[in-house]
N, C-alpha and C positions, 0 to 999 in steps of 0.2 A: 259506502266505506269498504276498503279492499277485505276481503279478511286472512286475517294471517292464525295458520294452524300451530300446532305444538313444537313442529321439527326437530332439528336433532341439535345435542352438543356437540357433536364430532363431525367435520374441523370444525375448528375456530374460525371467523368471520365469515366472510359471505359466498358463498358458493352457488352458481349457477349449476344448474342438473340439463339444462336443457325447457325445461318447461318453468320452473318457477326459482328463487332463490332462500337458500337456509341461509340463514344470519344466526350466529352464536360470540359472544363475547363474555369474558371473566371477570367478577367483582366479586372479593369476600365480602366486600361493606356494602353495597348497593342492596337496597331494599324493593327497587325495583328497579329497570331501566325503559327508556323509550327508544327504540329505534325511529330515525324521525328522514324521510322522505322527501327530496325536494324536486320539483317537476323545475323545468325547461325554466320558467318564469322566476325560480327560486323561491316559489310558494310551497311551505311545509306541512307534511302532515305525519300524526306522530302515531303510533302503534306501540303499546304495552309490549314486550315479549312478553309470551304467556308463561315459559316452563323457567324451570331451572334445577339444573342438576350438578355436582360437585363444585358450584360457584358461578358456573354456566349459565346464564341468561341466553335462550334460545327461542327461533321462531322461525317456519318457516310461509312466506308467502307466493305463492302460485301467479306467473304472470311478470314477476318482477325479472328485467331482460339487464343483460349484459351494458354496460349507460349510463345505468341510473345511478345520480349520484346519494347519498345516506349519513346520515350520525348521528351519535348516541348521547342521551340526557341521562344522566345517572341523579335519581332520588337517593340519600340517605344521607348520613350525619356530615353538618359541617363543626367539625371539632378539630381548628390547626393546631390546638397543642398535644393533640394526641394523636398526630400523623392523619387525622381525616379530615380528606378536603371535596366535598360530593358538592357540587354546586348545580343544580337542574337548570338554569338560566344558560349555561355553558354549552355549546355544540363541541362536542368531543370528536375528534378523530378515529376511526377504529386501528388499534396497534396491529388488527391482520387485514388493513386493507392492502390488495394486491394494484390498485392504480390511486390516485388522489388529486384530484383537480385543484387549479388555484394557488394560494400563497393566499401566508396571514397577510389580512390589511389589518396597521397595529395600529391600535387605540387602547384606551380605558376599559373596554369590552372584554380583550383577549386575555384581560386575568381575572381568577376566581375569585381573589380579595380585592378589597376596593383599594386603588394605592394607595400610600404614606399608611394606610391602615389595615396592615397584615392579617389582621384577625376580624377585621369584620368582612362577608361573604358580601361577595359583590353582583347587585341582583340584576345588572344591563345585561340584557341578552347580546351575544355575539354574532350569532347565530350567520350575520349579513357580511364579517367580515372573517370566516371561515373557511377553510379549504373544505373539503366535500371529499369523505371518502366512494369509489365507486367500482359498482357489480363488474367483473369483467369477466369475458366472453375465455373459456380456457383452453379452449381447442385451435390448433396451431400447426401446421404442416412443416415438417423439420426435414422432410425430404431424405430422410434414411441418415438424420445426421450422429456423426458418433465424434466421442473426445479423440483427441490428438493421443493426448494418455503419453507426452513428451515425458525420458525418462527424466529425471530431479537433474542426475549428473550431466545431461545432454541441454538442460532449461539454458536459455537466456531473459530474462526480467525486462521487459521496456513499460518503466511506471510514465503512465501518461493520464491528460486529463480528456475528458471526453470531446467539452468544448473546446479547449485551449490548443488543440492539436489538429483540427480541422478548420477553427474561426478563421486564419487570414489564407487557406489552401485554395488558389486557382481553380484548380481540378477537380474541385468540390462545388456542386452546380449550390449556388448562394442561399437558398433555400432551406441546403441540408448543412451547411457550415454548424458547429459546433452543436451535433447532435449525432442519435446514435446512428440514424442512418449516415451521418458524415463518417463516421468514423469506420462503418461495413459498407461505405464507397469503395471501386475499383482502385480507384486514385489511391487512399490509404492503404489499402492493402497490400497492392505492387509497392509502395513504400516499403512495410514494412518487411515485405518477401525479401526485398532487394537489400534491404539492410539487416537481415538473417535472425531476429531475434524470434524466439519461439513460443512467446506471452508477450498479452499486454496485461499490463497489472493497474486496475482504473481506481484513481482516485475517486472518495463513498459516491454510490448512484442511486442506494435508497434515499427516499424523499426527506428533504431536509428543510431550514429555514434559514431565514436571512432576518439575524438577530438583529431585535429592536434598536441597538444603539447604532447599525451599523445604515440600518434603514434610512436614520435619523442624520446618517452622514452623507448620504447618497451611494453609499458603499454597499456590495454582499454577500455572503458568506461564498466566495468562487469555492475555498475546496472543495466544500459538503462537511466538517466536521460535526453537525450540530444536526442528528438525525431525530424524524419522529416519524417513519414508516417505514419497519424493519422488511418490509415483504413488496416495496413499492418501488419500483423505477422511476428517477425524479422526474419530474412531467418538463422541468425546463429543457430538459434535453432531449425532448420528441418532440421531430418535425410533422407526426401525423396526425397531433390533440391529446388531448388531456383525459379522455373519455375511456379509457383501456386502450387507445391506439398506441402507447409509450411500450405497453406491455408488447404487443407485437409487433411493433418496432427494435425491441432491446434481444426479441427473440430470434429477429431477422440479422441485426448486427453479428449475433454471436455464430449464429450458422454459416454466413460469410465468413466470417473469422476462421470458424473451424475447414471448410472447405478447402481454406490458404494453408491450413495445417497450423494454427495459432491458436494459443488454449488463451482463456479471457478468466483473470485472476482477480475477485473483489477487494478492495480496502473497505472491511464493515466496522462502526461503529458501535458494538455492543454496549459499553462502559457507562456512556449516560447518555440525554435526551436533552432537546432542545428548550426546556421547561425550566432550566435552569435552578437555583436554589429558592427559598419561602418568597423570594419579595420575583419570581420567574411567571411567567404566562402560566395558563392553565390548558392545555393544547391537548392531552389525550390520557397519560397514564395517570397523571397527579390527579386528574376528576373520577379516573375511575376506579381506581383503587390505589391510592398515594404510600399507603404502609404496606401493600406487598409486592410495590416495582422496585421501591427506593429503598436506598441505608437510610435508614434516620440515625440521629443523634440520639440518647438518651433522654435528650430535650425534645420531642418527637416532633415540637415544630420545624426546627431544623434538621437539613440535611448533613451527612457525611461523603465530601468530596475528595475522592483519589484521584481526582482525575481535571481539577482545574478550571472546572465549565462550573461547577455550583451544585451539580448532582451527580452520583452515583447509581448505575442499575444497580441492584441486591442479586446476584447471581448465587446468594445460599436459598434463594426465594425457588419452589419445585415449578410455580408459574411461570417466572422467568425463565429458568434454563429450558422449561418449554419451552415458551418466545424463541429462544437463539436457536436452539436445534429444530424448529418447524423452521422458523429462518432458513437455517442454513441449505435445509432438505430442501424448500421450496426453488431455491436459486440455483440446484444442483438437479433435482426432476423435473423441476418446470421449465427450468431457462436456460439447463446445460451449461453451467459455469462448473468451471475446473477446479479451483482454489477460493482461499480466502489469506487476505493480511489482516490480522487482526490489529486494529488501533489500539495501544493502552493495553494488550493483553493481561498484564499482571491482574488489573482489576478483576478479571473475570475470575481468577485464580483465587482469589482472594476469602478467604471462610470469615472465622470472628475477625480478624485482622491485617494476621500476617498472610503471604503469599502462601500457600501448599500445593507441590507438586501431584498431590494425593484430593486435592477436590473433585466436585462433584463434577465440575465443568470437565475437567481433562478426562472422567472415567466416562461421562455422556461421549464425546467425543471418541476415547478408544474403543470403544464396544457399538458405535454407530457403523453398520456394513456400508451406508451411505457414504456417509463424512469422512470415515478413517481412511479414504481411498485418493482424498481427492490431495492438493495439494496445501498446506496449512503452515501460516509464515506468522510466528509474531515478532509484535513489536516490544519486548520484553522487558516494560517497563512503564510505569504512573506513576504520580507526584508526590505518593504517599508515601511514609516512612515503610525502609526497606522494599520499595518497587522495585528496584534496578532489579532483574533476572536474570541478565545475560546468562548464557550459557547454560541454565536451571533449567528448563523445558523438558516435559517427557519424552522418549519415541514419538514418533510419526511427525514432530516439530521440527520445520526450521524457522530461523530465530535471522531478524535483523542484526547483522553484525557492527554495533555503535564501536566500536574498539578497531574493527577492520579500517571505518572510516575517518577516525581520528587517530590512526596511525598511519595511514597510509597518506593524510593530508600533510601532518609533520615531516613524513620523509622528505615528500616532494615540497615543501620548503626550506628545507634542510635544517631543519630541528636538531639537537646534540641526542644521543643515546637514545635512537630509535634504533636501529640495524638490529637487536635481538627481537624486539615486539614484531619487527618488519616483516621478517622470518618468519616466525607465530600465524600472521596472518596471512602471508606470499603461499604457507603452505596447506592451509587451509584451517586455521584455529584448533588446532588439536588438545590444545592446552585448554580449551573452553567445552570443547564438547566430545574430546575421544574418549571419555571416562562415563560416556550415560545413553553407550550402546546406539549412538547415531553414527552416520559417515561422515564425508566431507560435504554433503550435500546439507548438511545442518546450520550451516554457516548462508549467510543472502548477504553476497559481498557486497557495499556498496559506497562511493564514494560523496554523493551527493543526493539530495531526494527533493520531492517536493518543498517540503521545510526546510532552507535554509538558501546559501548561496547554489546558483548553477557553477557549472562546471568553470563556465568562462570568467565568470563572478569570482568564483574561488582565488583565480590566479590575477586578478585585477583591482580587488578591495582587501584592506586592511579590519573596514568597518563597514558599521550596518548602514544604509539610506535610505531608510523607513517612513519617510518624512509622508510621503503621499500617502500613508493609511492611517494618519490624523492622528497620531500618540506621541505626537513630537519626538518622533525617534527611539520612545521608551520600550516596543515593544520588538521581539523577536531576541534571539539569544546572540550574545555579546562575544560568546568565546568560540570564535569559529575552526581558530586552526587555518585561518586564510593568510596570502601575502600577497602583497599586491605587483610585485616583484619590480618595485622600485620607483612606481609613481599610483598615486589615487584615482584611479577610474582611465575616463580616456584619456591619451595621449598618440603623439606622433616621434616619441621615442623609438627609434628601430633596433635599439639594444632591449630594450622595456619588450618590446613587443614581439622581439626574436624568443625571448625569455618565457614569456606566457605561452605564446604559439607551444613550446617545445615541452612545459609542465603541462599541459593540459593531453598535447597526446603522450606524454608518456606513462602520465593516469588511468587514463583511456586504456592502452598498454596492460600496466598493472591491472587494472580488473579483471581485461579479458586472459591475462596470462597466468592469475591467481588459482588454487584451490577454489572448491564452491561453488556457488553460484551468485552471477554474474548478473547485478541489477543495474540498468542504463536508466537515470533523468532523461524522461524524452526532449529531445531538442538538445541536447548536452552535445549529442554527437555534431552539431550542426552549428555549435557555439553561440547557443542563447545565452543573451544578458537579459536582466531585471533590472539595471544600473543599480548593482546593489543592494536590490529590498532582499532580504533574505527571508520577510515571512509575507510575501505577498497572498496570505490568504484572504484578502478581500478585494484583487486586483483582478475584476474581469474585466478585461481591457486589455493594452500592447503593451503593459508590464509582464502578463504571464501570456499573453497569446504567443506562438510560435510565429517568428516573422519567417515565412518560407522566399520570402523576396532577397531577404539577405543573408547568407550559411554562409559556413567556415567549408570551404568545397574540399578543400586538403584535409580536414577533420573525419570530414564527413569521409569520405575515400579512404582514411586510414583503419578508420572505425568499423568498415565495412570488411576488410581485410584482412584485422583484428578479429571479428567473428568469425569469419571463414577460414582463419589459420586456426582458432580454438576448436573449431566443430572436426576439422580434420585430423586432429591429434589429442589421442586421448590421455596423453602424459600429461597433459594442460587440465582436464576434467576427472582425475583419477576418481574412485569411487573410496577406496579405501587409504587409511594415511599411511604414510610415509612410515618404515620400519626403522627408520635410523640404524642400519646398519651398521658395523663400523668395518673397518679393513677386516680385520680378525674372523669376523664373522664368517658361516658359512651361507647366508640369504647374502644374494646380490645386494650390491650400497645403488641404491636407488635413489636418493640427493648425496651432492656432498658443496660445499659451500668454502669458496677460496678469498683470497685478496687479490690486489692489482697485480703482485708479482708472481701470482700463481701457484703461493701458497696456500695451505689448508686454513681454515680461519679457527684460532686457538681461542681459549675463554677469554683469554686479554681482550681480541681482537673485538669483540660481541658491545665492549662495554667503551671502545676507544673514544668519548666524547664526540668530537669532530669529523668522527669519520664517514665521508659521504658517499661511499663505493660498496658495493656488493657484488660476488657473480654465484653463479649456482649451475649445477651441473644436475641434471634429470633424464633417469636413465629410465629411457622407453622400452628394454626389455625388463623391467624389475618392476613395473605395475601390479602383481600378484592380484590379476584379477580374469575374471573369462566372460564370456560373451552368452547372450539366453540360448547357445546349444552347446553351450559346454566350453567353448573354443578358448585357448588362449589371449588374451589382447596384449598385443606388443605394439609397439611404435619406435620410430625412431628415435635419441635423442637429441639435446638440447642443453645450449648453455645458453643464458639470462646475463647481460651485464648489465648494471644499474650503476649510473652516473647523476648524484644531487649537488655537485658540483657546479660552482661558477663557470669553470673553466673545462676541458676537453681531458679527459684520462688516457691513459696509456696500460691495456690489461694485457698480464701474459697468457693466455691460456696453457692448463697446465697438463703436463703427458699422463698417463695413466689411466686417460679416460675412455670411452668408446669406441671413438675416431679419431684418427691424425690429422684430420684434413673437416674443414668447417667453412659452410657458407652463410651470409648473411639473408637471414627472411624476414627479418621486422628491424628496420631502423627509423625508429620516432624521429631523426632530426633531419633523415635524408632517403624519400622515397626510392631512389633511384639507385639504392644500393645492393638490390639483389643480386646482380650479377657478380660480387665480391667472393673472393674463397682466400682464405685465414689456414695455414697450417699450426703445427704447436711451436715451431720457431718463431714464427710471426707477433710483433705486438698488435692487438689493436686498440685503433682510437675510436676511444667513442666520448660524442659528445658532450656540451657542458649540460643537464637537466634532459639526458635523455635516458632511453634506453634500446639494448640490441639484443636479439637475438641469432643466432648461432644454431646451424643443423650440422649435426655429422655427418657426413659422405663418404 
């Protein structure tokens, strides 16, 4: 028998030295645990941890190499109504394995209770239809690699999925399709160079599951929402095994990545676990300490869920906010990732009930020299009463802008009294966040994301067509703010489709020409459909794969242009908001906002029901901001017109402004318009659902 000595608690789980491995794991209620060993054959052998210290179950044994796969039996009480659920029958996952072989095969095994009977312990060993957490090897040649360290104001966002963006890609030898070496392929990379974005932001890559109902459909969890290995790169997305090769696999991606000059941003799921509520699997934290991962209820068999899935993490728990912050360290020293999006953020915020900007999570995070450095985006908001955040977040946060994206979808279908919100958001939410000591950089503009309609989707569906994720259309959200802009899905209407062509890039448009920063739906630019599903998250397949055989070339081309005319001009990515000067003033008027005849726009004007026209004038020496040596930053300026009209406008531009004399550089409805020059006598036209911009000369 091997023997295994006293080791250490520090770190957490299992750690290779080079000669043998420490294994340490945390249970207040375990009376003992087993560390349990499975060779090549899947024959187990199980080892006591000998020590324990502040809750620490630890051991370490000599010999044991970077491979081998492991997991834990926790002895002690099984009492579900008083939040204890220890079931030793149960192979447990360890919460700090850094690789994890396999996928649950579900049966009757995978939970602690026996079904239909919550309360009695369920004594089938699992053990045969278990993933396997495993030792990995942690030394790794990065080749002198260092962050991008891209400023916030200069960031452009491409959320994309790992597999769904390499699966149908030619240029990607078939092998490596929909995994991370697909995605640090040359092929992707010159992609992404070429189309200028400065992150990828990857939908969750820790190790997740494919919920039992959906198993049971032949469906599977595609995003990753449903995590249960905070430290683990999900192994279906390594072309090189399951054995620790994911791990240096995921470390090769991001080094490529970085190389191209591309910082790699995570979507973590802190919130809850894949274990779902009392009648949920028993998979890792619920065996082994079930009352100090989770919220319970006052009824301690039950759980309290903010968050939709059936469970809640307890982030007032000092275990847990470890868990996230070794997390977070680990995926920022170990694997050089740049950011994180936080899913459900509120939750984490969250103390006895309500949200507080003053918990424990946000003070771990401000005072971490690690964390507080990198880039940190939430999604400001869970299902719970009083989740919504928006705009709450402390320093160092920027915040998914839900308000940018349902106002800016109203415009472009020409909603009544948007034109003030429009504004709000066109210039960077000041109204949300210039009041809590952030920039404009606080704002993650974006018009589309994984959940819901794509881009093309948006301008082509009224409704959902959900129908292929088996809930009879019941599932995904109903209130899109879409239009299909005059028939349901496809057709060969050339008015229909003159119409969408022209909403879609001048969205496009507005993102890249907004305040903020600037999040692109990968495949948006290239005019991916779903046909309509708007929550394909169980659709791995050519629902959400990118078909690279068939893109919007004119999209795609604009979109590229779009980046490169933002990156060029920093009146487009200001740092600081806008003063609202007025005439009177002695600071330069750095916006000022007219009508079609080239008047000033009065308070009437803001509130005109129907009115579908805007322009704006952004004066590129009135930036009040300088450069990391002191320098001034000027630019040229710019007028903005915005046309949500059916039909074709006629704008005056008006005198007064910087220049007499104005050419066109972004026309949404007609490439070929740059070589135009506009004086202030001049009207122009600009088209029906598009948008121009205008340079002074």
């Amino acid at each position: 028998m091997s023997t295994i000595w006293r080791g250490e608690f520090e770190p957490l789980g299992a750690t290779f030295d080079g000669a043998g491995t420490n294994f340490a794991i945390f249970s207040e209620c375990a009376e003992r645990i087993d560390l349990c060993l499975f060779d090549d054959d899947g024959n187990e052998t199980r080892h006591r941890l000998p020590e324990i210290k502040a809750y620490v179950h630890h051991g370490y044994m000599p010999g044991i190499m970077p491979g081998q796969r492991y997991g834990y039996r926790v002895h002690g009480p099984w009492e579900p109504k008083h939040g204890l659920r220890c079931n030793p029958n149960k192979l447990l996952i360890d919460p700090y394995a850094k690789a994890i072989e396999g996928s649950v095969d579900w049966d009757d095994s995978i939970y602690g209770h026996v079904p239909k009977r919550p309360d009695e312990m369920n004594t089938i060993d699992n053990a045969t239809r278990m993933p396997k957490s495993v030792v990995v090897n942690p030394f790794f040649d990065w080749a002198g690699d260092r962050p991008p360290r891209t400023p916030r104001s200069e960031s452009i966002i491409y959320e994309v999925h790992v597999e769904g963006f390499t699966k149908n890609h030619v240029g990607v030898p078939e092998k490596l399709r929909g995994t991370y070496a697909g995605l640090g392929h040359q092929a992707m990379i010159e992609y992404l160079v070429d189309l200028g974005v400065t992150a990828v932001e990857l939908l969750p890559v820790h190790q997740f599951v494919d919920d039992h109902f959906l198993v049971e459909k032949n469906l599977t969890n595609y995003w990753g929402y449903s995590s249960i290995g905070f430290l683990a790169p999900h192994n279906r997305y390594s072309s090189s095994g399951q054995r620790g090769q994911q791990v240096s696999e995921f470390k090769s991606m991001v080094r490529s990545l970085h190389q191209a000059g591309i910082e790699v941003i995570l979507d973590v799921v802190y919130n809850h676990t894949a274990e779902g509520n009392h009648l949920g699997p028993c998979l890792s934290f619920k065996g082994l300490d079930n009352a100090s991962y989770y919220r319970l209820a006052d009824d301690k068999q039950y759980y309290i869920d903010y968050t939709g899935t059936g469970n809640t993490l307890d982030a007032r728990s000092p275990d847990v906010l470890k868990l996230v912050m070794d997390s977070l360290r680990y995926w920022v020293t170990e694997m050089h990732v740049d950011g994180f999006r936080f899913d459900l953020a509120s939750t984490l915020a969250r103390e006895d009930h309500a949200v507080d900007r003053l918990s424990g999570f946000f003070d771990l995070i401000h005072q971490d020299p690690i964390i507080n450095r990198t880039k940190l985006i939430a999604e400001p908001w869970d299902v719970g009463e009083g989740g919504y955040q928006l705009g709450n977040f402390p320093p160092l946060w920027s915040e998914w802008n839900g308000q940018y994206r349902d106002t800016v979808r109203n415009f472009w279908r020409g909603s009544p009294d948007t034109l003030a919100n429009f504004a709000w958001r066109f210039t960077g939410s000041s109204d949300l966040y210039g009041s809590t000591g952030r920039k404009t950089t606080a704002s993650i503009n974006f018009i589309t994301a994984h959940d819901g309609f794509t881009l093309a989707d948006l301008v082509a569906y009224d409704e959902k067509h959900n129908l292929a994720n088996g809930e009879e259309n019941r599932d995904g959200d109903s209130h899109n703010n879409s239009w299909n802009s005059g028939a349901e899905g496809p057709t060969d209407d050339e008015t229909i489709l003159k119409t969408r062509r022209n909403r879609q890039r001048s969205m496009m448009a507005t993102l890249m020409l907004s305040q903020g920063v600037p999040m692109i739906l990968g495949g948006d630019e290239l005019g991916r459909s779903q046909g309509g599903n708007n929550n394909a998250y169980c659709q791995a397949n050519d629902i959400s794969w990118i078909d690279w055989q068939n893109i919007d070339k004119d999209l795609l081309d604009l979109t590229k242009q779009l980046i490169a005319f933002r990156k060029a001009h920093p009146v487009f990515r200001r740092i600081n908001w806008f003063s609202g000067a007025t005439e009177n003033s002695t600071d330069p008027v750095d916006v000022s906002w007219f009508n079609t005849d080239g008047s000033a726009m009065e308070p009437h004007d803001w509130t005109g029901g129907y009115q579908h026209t805007l322009g704006v004038h952004l004066n590129g020496q009135a930036l009040q901001a300088r450069g990391e040596r002191g320098e001034p930053i000027v630019d040229n300026s710019f007028i903005v017109l915005f046309n949500t009209h059916w039909a074709s406008v006629l704008f005056q531009v008006p005198e007064g402004f910087s220049s007499s004399s104005w050419r066109v550089v972004v026309d949404t409805n007609n490439s070929d318009a740059s070589t135009m020059v506009y004086s202030t006598l001049d009207g122009v036209s600009v088209a029906a659902w598009s948008v121009l911009v205008l340079e002074g000369i």
